[in-house]
Backbone as a printed PyTorch tensor [residue, N CA C, xyz], in Angstrom:
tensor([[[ 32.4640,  18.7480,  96.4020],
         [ 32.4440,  17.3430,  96.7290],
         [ 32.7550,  17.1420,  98.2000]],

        [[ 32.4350,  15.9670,  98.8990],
         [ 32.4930,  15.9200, 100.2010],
         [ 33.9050,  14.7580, 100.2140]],

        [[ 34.2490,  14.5360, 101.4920],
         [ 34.9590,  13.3840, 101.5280],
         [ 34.9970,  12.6430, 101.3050]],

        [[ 33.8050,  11.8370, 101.0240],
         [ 33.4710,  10.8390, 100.7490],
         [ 33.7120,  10.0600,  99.4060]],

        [[ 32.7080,  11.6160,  98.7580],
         [ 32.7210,  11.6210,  97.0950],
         [ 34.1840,  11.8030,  96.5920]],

        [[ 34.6140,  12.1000,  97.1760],
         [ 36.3770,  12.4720,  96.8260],
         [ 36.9550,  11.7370,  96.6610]],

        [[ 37.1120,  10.6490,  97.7770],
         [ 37.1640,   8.9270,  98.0900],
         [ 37.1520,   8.4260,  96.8740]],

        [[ 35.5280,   8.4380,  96.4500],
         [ 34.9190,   7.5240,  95.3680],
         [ 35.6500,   7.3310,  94.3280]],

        [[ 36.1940,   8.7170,  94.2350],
         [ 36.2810,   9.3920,  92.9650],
         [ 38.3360,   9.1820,  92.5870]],

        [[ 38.6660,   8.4690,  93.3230],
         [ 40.1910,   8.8370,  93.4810],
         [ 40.2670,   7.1850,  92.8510]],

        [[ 41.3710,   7.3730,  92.2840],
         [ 41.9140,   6.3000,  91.3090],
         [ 42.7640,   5.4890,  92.1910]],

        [[ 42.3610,   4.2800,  92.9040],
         [ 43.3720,   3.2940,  93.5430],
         [ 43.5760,   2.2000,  92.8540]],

        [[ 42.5290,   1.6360,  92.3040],
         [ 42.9800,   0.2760,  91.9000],
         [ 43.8140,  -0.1780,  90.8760]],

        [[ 44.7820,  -0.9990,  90.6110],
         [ 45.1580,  -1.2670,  89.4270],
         [ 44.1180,  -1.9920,  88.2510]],

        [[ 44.4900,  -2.0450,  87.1850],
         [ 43.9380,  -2.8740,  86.3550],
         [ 43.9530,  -4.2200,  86.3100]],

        [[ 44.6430,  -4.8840,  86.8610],
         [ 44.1210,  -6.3770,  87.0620],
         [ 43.1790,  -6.4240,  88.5410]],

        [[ 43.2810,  -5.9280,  89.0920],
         [ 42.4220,  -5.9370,  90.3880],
         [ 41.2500,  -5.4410,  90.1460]],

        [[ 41.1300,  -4.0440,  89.0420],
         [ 39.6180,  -3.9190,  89.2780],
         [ 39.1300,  -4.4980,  88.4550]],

        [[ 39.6790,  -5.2960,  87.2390],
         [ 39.3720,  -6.7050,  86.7330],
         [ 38.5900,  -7.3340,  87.4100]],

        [[ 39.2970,  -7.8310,  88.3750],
         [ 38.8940,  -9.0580,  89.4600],
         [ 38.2030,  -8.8160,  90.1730]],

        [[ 37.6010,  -7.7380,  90.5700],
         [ 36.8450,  -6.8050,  91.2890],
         [ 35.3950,  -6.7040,  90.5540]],

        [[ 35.6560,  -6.6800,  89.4360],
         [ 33.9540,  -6.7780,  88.7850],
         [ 34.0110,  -7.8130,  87.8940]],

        [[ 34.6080,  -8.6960,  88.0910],
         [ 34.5790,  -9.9840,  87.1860],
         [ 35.0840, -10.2470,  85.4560]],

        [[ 35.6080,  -9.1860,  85.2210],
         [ 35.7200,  -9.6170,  83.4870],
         [ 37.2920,  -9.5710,  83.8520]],

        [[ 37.7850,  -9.1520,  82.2810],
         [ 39.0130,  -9.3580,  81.9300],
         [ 39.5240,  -8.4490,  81.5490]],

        [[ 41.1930,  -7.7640,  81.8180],
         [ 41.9990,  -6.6910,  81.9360],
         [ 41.6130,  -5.9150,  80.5280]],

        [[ 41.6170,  -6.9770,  79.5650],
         [ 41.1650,  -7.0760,  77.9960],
         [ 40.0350,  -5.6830,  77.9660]],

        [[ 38.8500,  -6.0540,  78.4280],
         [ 37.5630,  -5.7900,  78.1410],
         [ 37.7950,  -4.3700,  79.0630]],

        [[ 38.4540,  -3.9790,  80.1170],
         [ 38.7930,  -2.6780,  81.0260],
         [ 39.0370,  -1.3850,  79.4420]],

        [[ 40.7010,  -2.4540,  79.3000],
         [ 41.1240,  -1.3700,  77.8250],
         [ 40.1230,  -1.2980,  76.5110]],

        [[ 39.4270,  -1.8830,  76.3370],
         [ 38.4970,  -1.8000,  75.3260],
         [ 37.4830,  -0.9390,  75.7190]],

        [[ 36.8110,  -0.8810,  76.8030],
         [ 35.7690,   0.2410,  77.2440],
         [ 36.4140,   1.7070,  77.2070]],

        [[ 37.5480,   1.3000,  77.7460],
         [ 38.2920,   2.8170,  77.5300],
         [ 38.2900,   3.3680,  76.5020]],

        [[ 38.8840,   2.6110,  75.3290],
         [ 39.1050,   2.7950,  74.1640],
         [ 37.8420,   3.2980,  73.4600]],

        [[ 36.5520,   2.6120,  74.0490],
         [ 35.0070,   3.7050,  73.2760],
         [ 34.6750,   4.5950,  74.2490]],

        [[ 35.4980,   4.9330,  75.0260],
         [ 35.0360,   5.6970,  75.5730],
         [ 33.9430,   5.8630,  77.1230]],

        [[ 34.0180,   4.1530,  77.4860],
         [ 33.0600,   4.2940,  78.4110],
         [ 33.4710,   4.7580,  79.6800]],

        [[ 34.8490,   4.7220,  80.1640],
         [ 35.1950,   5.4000,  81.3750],
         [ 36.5870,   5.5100,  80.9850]],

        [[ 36.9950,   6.4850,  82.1180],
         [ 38.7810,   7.0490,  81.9580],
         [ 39.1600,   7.4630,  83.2360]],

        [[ 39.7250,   6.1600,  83.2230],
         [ 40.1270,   5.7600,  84.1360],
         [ 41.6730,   6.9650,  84.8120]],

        [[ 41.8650,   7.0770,  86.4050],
         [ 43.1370,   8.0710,  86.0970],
         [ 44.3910,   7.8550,  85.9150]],

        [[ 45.4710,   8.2990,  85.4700],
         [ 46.4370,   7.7370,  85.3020],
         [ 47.7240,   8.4510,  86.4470]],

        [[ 48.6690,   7.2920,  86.6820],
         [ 49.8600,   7.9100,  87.7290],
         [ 50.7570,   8.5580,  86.1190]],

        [[ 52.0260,   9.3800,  86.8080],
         [ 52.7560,  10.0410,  86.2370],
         [ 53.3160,   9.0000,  85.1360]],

        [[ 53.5980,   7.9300,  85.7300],
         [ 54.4060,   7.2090,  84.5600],
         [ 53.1540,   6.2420,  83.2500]],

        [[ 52.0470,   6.5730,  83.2550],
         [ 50.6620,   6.2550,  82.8510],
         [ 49.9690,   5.4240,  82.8040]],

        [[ 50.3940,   4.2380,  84.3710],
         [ 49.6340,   3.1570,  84.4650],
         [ 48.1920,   3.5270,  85.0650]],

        [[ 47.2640,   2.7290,  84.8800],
         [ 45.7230,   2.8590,  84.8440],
         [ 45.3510,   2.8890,  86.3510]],

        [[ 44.7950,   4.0810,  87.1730],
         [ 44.2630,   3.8460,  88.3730],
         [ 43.0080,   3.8770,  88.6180]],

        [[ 41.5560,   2.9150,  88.8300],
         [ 40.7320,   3.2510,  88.6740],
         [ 39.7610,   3.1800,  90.1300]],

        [[ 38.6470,   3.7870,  89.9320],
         [ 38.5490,   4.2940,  91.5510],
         [ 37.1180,   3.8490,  91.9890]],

        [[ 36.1960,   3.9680,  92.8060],
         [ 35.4470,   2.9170,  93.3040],
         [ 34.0870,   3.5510,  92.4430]],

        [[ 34.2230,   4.9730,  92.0370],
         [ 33.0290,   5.0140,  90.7720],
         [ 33.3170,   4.7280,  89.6090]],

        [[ 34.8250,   4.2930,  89.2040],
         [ 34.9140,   3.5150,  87.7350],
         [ 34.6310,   1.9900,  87.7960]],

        [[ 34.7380,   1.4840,  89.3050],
         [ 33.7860,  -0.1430,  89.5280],
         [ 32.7180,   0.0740,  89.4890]],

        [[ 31.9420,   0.3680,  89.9810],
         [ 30.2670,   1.3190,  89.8290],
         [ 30.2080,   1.0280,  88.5980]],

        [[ 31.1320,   1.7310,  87.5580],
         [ 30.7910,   2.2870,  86.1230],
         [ 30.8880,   0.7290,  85.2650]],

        [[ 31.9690,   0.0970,  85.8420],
         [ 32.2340,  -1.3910,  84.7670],
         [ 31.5000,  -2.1910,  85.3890]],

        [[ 30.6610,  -2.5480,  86.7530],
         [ 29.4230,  -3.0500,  86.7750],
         [ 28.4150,  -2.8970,  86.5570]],

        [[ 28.0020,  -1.7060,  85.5840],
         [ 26.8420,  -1.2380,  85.3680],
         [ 27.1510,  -1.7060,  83.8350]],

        [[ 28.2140,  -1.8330,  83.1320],
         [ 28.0730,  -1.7680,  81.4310],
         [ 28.2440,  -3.0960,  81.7250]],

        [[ 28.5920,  -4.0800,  82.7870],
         [ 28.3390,  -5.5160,  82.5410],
         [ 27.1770,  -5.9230,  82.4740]],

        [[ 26.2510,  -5.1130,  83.7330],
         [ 24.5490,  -5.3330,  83.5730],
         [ 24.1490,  -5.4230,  82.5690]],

        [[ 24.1970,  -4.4530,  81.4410],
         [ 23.6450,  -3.7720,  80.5580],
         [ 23.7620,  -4.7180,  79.1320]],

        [[ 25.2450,  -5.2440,  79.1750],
         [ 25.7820,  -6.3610,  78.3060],
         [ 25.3300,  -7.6800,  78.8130]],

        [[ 25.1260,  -7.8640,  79.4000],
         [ 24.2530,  -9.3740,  80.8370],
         [ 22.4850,  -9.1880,  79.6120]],

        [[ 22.0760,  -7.7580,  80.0600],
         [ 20.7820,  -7.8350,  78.9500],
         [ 20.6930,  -7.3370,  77.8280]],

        [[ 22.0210,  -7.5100,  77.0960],
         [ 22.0030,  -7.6330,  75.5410],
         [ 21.6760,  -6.4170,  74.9200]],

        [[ 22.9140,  -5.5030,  75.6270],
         [ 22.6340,  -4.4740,  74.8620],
         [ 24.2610,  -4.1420,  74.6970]]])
């Protein structure tokens, strides 16, 4: 991986921010998790850090739910 991708790939955001960051609700973050659609990383004490390809990832399953699937 390059720097960049490394970047991408690194868990900063909290869960209400990357909420707010792709528009839904903290709700609907833990529920994708829960089937499995992304996994998100966790700090030592196991709050949710998610990183600029798990926004990528929860704006793409909003698309997808946007056309009814």
């Amino acid at each position: 991986m390059t720097g960049n991708e490394t970047d991408r790939a690194r868990g900063v955001y909290g869960i209400s921010v990357a909420a707010e960051l792709v528009g839904t609700g903290v709700q609907n973050l833990r529920a994708y998790e829960a089937r499995g659609l992304l996994e998100p990383d966790r700090t030592d004490g196991g709050t949710r850090r998610y990183s600029a390809d798990d926004l990528d990832r929860l704006r793409r399953i909003g698309d997808l739910l946007e056309a009814g699937l």
